[in-house]
C-alpha positions as CSV (number, residue, x, y, z in Angstrom):
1,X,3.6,15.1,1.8
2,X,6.3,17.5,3.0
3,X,9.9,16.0,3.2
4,X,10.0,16.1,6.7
5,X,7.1,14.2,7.3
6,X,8.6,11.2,4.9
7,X,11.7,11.3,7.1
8,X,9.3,11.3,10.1
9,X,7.7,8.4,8.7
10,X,10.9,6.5,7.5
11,X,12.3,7.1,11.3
12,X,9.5,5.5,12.9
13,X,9.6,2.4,10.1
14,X,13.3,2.0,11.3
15,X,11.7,2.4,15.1
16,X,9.4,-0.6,14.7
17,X,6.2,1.9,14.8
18,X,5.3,1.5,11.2
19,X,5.4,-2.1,9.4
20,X,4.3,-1.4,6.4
21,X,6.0,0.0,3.0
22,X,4.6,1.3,-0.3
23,X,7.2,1.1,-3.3
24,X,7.8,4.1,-4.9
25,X,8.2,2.7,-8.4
26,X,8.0,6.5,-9.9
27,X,4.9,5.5,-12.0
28,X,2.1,5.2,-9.5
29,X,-0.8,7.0,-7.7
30,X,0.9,6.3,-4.7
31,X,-1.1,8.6,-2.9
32,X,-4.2,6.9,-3.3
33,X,-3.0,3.3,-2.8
34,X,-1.7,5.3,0.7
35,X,-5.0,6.4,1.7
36,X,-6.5,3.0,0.7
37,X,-4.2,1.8,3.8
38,X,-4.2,4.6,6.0
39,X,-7.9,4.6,6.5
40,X,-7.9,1.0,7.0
41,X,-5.9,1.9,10.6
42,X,-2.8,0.9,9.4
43,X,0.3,3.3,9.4
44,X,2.9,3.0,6.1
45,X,5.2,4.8,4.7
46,X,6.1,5.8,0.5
47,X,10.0,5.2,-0.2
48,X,12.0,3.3,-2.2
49,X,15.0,2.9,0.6
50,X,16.4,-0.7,0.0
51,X,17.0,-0.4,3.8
52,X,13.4,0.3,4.4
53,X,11.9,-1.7,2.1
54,X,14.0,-4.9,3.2
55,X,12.8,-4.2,6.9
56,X,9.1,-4.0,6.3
57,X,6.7,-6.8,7.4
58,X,4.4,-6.0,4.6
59,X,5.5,-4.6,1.3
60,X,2.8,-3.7,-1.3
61,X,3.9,-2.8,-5.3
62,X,1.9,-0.5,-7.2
63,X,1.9,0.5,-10.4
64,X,0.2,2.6,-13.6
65,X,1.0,2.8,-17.3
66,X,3.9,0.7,-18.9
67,X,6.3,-2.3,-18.1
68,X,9.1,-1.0,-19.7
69,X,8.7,2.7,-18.0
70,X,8.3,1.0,-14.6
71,X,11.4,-1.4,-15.2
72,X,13.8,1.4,-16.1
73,X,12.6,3.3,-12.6
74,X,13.0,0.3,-10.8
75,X,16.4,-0.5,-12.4
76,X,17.3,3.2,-11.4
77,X,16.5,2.7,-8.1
78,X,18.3,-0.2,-7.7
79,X,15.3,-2.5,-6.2
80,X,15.3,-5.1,-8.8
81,X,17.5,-7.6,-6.9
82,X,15.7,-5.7,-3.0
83,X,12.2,-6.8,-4.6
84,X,13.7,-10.4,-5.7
85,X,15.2,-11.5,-2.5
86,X,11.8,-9.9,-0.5
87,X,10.5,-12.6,1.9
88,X,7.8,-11.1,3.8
89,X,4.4,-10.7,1.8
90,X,4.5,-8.5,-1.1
91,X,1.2,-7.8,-2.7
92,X,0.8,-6.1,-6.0
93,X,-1.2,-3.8,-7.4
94,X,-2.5,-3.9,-11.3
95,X,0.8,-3.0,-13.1
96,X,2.4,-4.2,-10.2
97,X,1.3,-7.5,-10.6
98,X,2.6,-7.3,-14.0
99,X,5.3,-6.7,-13.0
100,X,5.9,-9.7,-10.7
101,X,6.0,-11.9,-13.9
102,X,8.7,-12.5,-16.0
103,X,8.0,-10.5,-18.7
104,X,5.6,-8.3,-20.5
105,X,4.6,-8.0,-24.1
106,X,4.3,-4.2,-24.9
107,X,4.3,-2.2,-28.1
108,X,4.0,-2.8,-31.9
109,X,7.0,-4.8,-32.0
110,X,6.0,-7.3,-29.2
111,X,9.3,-7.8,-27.8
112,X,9.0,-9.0,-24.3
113,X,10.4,-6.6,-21.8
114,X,12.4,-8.3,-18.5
115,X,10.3,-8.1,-15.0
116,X,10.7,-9.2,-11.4
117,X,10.7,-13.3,-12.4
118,X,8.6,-13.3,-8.7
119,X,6.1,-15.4,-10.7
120,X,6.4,-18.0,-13.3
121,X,3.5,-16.2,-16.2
122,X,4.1,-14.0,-18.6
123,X,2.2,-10.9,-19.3
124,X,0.4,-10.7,-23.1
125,X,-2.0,-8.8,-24.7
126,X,-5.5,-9.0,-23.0
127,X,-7.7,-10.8,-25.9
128,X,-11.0,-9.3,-25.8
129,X,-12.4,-10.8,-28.3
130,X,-13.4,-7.5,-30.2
131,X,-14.1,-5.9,-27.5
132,X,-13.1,-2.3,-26.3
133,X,-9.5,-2.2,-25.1
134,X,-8.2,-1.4,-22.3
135,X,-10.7,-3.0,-20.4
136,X,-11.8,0.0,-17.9
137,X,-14.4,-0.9,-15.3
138,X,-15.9,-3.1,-13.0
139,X,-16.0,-6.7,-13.4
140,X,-16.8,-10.2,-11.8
141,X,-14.5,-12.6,-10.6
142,X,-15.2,-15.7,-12.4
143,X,-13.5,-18.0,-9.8
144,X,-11.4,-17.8,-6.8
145,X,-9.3,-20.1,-5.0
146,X,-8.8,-20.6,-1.1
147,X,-6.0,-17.9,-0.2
148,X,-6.0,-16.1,3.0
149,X,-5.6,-12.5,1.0
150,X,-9.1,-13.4,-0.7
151,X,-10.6,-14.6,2.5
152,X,-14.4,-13.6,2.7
153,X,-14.0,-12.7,-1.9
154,X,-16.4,-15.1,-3.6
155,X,-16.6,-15.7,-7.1
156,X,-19.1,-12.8,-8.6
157,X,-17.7,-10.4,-6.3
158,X,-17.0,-7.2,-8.6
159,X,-13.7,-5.2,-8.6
160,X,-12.4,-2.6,-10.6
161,X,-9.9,-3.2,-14.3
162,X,-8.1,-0.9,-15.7
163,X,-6.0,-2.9,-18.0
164,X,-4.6,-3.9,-21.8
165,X,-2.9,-6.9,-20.6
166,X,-2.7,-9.7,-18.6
167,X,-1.6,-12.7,-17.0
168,X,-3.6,-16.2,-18.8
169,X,-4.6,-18.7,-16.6
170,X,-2.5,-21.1,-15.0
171,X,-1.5,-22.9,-12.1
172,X,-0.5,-19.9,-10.2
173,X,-4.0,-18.0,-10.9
174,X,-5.7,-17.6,-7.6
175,X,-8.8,-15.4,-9.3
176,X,-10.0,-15.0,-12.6
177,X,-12.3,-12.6,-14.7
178,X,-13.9,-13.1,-17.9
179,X,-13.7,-9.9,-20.6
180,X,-13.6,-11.6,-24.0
181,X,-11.7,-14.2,-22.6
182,X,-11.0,-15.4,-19.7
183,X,-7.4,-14.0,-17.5
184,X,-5.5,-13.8,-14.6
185,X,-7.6,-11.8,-11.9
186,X,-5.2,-12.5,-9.3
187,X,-1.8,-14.6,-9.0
188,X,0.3,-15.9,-6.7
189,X,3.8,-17.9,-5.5
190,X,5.2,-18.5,-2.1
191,X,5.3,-14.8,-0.5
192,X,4.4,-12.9,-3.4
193,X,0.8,-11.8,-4.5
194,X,-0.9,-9.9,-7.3
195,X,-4.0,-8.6,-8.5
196,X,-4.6,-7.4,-11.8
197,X,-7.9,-5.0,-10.8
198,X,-7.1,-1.7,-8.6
199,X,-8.3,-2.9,-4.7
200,X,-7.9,0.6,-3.9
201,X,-10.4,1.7,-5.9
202,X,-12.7,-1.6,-5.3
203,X,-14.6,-0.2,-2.4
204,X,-15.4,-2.5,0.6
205,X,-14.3,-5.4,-1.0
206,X,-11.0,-4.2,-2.0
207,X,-10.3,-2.6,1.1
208,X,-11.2,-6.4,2.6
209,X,-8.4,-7.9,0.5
210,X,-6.0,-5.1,1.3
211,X,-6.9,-5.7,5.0
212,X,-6.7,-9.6,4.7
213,X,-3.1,-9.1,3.0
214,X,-2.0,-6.3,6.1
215,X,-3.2,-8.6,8.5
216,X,-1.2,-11.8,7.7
């Protein structure tokens, strides 16, 4: 996307015409998660102006590789106290679901790097039981809970993982998967929303969550 069709874009955000923001966390496939959107009907934008972002109606946090990488660009950018004080719905995508917790176990030493603290969990090691890490593929949700982002998502409803950690369950799991054991498919608090598989790459029925989130 050229530079003057961002600025095009960030223009009509400010205008009212587009409601919806991407963050640009500096370690996504922001493109994709773009088009996942965009051919839904809706119009957003890619930026990660605190003006912008703060203005949105819908703000959606994407993510790929580590916690600690995506910390440090969000630190950079100066969006860790924007993305804490957000109160329109923010959904999250895989690593930006991570993200949302309040920390993440990474690395050999397993010193917990700081996150968002949007959700009370913690992010750990995914234990799959001796099975093959990171857990790449699609997968069935084991149970869901009445949300309006997973309106019409019934448990056994498959969606694509890509993933070597996770959330455990716990009282703010709204969806969860089994791979060795059983985790965190989606969680949620107040305004804030994440799911641990990739709903741009889940076909209809990740495009029905994204739509369900765009639409609340």
């Amino acid at each position: 996307m050229s530079s003057q069709t961002m600025m095009n874009k960030s223009k009509n955000l400010l205008e009212g015409e587009i409601k919806n923001v991407i963050v640009d966390t500096g370690c996504a496939n922001l493109s994709s998660v773009q088009f996942a959107v965009e051919r839904l009907g809706f119009k957003v934008v890619v930026t990660d102006d605190i003006d912008l972002i703060k203005s949105a109606d819908k703000v959606i946090l994407p993510g790929v590789g580590s916690a600690r990488h995506a910390m440090e660009n969000i630190r950079a950018k100066d969006l860790v106290e924007t993305l804490q004080q957000l109160t329109q719905p923010v959904l999250g995508f895989c690593l930006g679901m991570q993200l949302m917790a309040r920390s993440s176990v990474e690395g050999a030493t397993n010193q917990p790097i700081e996150c968002l603290g949007l959700i009370p969990t913690d992010i750990i090691p995914l234990d799959a039981n001796n099975l093959r890490l990171p857990h790449m593929g699609w997968n069935t949700l084991t149970k869901v809970i009445d949300h309006p982002v997973f309106e019409g998502i019934n448990i056994g409803d498959y969606f694509y993982f890509v993933h070597s950690f996770a959330a455990p369950v716990s009282e703010y799991t709204v969806a969860s998967c089994q791979y060795g054991n059983e985790f965190s498919a989606a969680i949620a608090k107040d305004n804030f929303i994440g799911c641990q598989f990739h709903p741009e790459r889940s076909s209809e029925l990740g495009s029905k969550i994204i739509k369900n989130f765009l639409n609340l």
